[in-house]
C-alpha positions in Angstrom: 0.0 0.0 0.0 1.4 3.5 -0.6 2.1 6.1 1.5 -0.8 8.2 -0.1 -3.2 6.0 0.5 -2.6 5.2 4.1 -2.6 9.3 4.5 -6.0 9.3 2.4 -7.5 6.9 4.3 -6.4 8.4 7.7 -7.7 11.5 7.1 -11.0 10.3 5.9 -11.6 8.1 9.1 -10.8 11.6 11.1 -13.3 13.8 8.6 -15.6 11.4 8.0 -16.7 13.4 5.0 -15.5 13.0 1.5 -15.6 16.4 0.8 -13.4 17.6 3.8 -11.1 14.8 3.2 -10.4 16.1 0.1 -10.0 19.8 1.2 -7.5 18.8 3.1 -5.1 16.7 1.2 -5.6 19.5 -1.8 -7.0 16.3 -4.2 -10.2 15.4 -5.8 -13.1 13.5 -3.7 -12.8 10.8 -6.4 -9.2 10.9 -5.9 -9.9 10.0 -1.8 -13.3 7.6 -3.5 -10.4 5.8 -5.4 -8.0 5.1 -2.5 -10.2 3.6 -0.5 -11.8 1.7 -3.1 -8.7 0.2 -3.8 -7.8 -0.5 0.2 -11.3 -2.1 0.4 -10.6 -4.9 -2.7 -7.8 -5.6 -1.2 -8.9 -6.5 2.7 -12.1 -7.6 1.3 -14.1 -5.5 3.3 -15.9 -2.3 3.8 -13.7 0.1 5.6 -16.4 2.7 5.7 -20.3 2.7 5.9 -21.9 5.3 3.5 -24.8 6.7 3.6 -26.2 9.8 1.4 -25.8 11.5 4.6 -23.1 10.2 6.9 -19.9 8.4 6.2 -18.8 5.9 9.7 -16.3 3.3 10.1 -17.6 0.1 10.4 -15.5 -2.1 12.7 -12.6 -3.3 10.4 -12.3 0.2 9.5 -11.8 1.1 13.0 -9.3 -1.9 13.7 -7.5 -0.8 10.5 -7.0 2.9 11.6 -5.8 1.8 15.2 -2.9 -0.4 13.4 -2.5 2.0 11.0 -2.1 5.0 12.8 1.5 4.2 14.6 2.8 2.9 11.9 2.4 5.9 9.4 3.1 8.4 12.3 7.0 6.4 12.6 6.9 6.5 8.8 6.2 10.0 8.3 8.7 10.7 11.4 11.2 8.6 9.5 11.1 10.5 6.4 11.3 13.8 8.0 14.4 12.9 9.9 16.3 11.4 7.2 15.4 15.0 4.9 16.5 16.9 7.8 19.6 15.5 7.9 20.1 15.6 4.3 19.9 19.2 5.0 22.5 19.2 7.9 19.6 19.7 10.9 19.8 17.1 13.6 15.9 18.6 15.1 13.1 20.1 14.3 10.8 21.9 16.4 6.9 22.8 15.4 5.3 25.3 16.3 1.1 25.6 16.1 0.1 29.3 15.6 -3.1 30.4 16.2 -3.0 34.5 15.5 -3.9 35.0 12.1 -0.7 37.5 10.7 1.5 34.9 10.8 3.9 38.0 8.8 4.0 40.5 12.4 5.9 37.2 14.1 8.7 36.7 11.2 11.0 38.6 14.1 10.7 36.0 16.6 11.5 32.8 14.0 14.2 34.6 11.8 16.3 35.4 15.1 15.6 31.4 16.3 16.7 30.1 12.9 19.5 32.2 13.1 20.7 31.6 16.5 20.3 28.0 16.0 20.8 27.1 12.5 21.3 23.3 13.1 17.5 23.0 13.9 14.5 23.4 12.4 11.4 25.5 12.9 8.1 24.5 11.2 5.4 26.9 11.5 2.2 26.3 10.6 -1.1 28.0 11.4 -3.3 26.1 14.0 -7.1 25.3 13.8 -9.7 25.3 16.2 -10.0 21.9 17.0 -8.5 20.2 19.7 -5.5 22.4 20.4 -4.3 20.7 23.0 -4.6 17.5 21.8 -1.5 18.6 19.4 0.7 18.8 22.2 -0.7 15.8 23.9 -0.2 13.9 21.5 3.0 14.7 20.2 1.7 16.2 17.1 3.3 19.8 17.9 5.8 20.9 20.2 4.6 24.5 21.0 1.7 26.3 20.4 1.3 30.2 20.6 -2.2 30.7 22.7 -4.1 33.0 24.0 -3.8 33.2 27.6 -5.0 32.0 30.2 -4.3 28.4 30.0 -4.9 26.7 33.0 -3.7 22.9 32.0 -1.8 20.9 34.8 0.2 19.2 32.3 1.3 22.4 30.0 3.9 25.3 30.8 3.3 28.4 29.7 5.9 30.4 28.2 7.0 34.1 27.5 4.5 36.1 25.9 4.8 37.0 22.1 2.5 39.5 21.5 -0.9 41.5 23.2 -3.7 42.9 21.0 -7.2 44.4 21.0 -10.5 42.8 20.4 -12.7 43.7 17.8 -15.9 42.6 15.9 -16.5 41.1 12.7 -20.0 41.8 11.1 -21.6 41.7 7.3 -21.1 45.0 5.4 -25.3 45.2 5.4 -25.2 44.2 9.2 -27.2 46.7 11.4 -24.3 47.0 13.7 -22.0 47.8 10.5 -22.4 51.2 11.1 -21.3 51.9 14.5 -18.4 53.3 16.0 -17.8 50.8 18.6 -19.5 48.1 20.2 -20.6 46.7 23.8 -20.5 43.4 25.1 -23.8 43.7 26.1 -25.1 43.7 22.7 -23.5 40.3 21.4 -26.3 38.8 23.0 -28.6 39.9 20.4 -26.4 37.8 17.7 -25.1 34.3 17.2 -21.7 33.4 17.0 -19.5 30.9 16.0 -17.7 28.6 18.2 -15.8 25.5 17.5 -15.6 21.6 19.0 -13.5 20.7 22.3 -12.7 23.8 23.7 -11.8 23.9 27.6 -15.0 25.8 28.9 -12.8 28.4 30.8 -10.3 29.1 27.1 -13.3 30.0 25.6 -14.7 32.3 28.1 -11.6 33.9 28.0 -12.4 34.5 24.1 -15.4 35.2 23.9 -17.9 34.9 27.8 -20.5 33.3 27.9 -22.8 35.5 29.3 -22.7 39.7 29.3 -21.7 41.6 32.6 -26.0 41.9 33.1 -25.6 38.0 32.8 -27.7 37.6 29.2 -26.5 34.5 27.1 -23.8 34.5 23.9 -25.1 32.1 21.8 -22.5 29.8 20.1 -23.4 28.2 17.1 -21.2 25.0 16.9 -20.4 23.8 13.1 -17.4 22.1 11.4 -16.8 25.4 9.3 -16.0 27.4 13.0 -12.9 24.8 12.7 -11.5 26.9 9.9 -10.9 30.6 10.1 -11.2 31.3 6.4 -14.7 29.5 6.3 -16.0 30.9 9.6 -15.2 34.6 8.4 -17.4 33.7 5.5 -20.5 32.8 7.5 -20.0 36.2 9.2 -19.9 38.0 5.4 -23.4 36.2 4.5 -25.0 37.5 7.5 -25.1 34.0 9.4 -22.8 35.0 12.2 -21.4 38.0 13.7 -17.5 37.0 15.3 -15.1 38.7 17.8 -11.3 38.4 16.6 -8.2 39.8 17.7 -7.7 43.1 15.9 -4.9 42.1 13.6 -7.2 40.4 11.4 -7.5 42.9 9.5 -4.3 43.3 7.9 -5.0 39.4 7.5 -8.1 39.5 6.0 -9.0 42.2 3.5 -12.7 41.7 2.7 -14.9 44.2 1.3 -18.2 41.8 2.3 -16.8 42.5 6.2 -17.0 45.7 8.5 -14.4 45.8 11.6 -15.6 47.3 14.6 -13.9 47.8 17.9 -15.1 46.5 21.3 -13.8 48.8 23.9 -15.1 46.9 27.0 -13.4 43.3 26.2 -9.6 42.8 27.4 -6.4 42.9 25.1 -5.2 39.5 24.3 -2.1 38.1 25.3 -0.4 35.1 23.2 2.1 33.0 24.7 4.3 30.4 24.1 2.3 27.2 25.6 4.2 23.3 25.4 4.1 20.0 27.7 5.8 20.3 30.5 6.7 16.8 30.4 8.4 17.0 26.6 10.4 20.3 27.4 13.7 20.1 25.9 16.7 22.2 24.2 14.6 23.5 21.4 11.9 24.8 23.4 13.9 26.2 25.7 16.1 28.3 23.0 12.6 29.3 21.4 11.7 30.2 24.8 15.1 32.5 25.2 14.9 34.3 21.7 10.9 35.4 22.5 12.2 37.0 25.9 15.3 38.4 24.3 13.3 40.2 21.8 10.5 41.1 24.1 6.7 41.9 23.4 5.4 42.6 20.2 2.1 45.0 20.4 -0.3 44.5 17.4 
């Protein structure tokens, strides 16, 4: 079996959805249909259950991702080392981001790399879902969160950067208009919210109830998962979204009006990593984000 397919089929038994499979392996749903097709003929077995609505493993299917799973994490490992090395780095160390402009952080990576040019420093932009399960599981080394984060098992770093909140609404909103906006009046709206976040980390973001103690409602979909397609629900109207306020030299949208919320609290990102898997790396990342200090968005 190839390396492809294994992949395919991995990330279809996490998505469940043909669709989103594809997405995010950037091929075509007959491309993923294919694959698995092929992986079936030869166990001679369904690995999936389809149904015009739902996709599921059936029990093979679940047996074959638990074998599976180690084998193409050691494999994928494997390959990375053995590139690295080609390249004359003996480690890598990855980093989950979860600000938006990735482009205001360049200082903090540039002066890593060139501190420690034996090593390597993947970056890549974080979803929403199940953050800390990257760390937990080994997936990621560090993540840059917004604070606080209140997990036993995590240590939380030097502080990168603090920023102001604002709102995201539809140009033909009714709150497109104003100057500024009060907590208070987010209760009027939906929101989006996405799967598996610590109650208290999303409070933090976004509370749960307005200082006269009226409900935020959250509406939970798999698009909140992905920044670029829950700023799209907010420009047709669906939902109206808090961000930190350097989104908008991320995102320029003519569909989306920006508006600040003076009452919510600036936003601090920080360094965040397992306590338990702390090691050279993260330390020197650690180092370089103190040496250069706070950047202020």
């Amino acid at each position: 079996m190839e390396l492809r397919d294994i992949e395919i089929f991995l990330v279809l038994a996490e998505e469940l959805h043909f669709g989103r499979a594809a997405q995010r392996l950037h091929v075509s749903q007959a491309r993923v249909s294919q694959a698995i097709k092929k992986q079936e003929r030869r166990i001679g077995a369904e690995l999936f259950a389809r149904t015009s609505r739902t996709v599921r493993l059936t029990e093979v299917g679940r047996q074959f991702r638990d074998d599976l799973q180690p084998v193409y994490a050691g494999l994928h490992a494997s390959l990375e080392r053995a590139q690295l090395a080609a390249r004359g780095i003996t480690a890598q160390l990855r980093v989950s981001l979860m600000p938006f402009n990735v482009v205001d952080l360049h200082p903090y990576w540039k002066a890593f790399r060139a501190r420690y040019p034996h090593w390597g420093l993947q970056i890549r932009q974080a979803t929403f879902t199940d953050v800390f399960g990257q760390l937990r599981s080994g997936a990621m080394d560090v993540i840059v969160a917004w604070l606080p984060v209140e997990e036993p098992d995590f240590t939380v770093g030097p502080t990168l950067c603090t920023d102001s909140r604002i709102l995201a609404v539809a140009a033909d909103h009714r709150l497109a208009e104003r100057d500024s906006v009060r907590l208070e009046l987010l209760a009027d709206f939906p929101h989006g919210t996405a799967h598996g976040l610590p109650d208290y980390w999303e409070d933090s973001y976004l509370p749960f109830h307005t200082p006269r103690g009226r409900s935020i409602e959250r509406i939970t979909s798999a698009a909140s998962d992905n920044a670029d397609q829950l700023i799209n629900h907010v420009g047709m109207g669906e939902i109206i979204h808090t961000f930190p306020g350097h989104v908008t030299r991320h995102w320029g949208m003519p569909n989306i009006r920006w508006i600040p919320l003076p009452d919510m609290a600036t936003m601090r990102f920080a360094l965040v990593w397992r306590t338990e898997a702390e090691n050279d790396l993260i330390r020197a990342l650690a180092g370089t984000v103190r040496d250069l200090g706070v950047f202020r968005f």
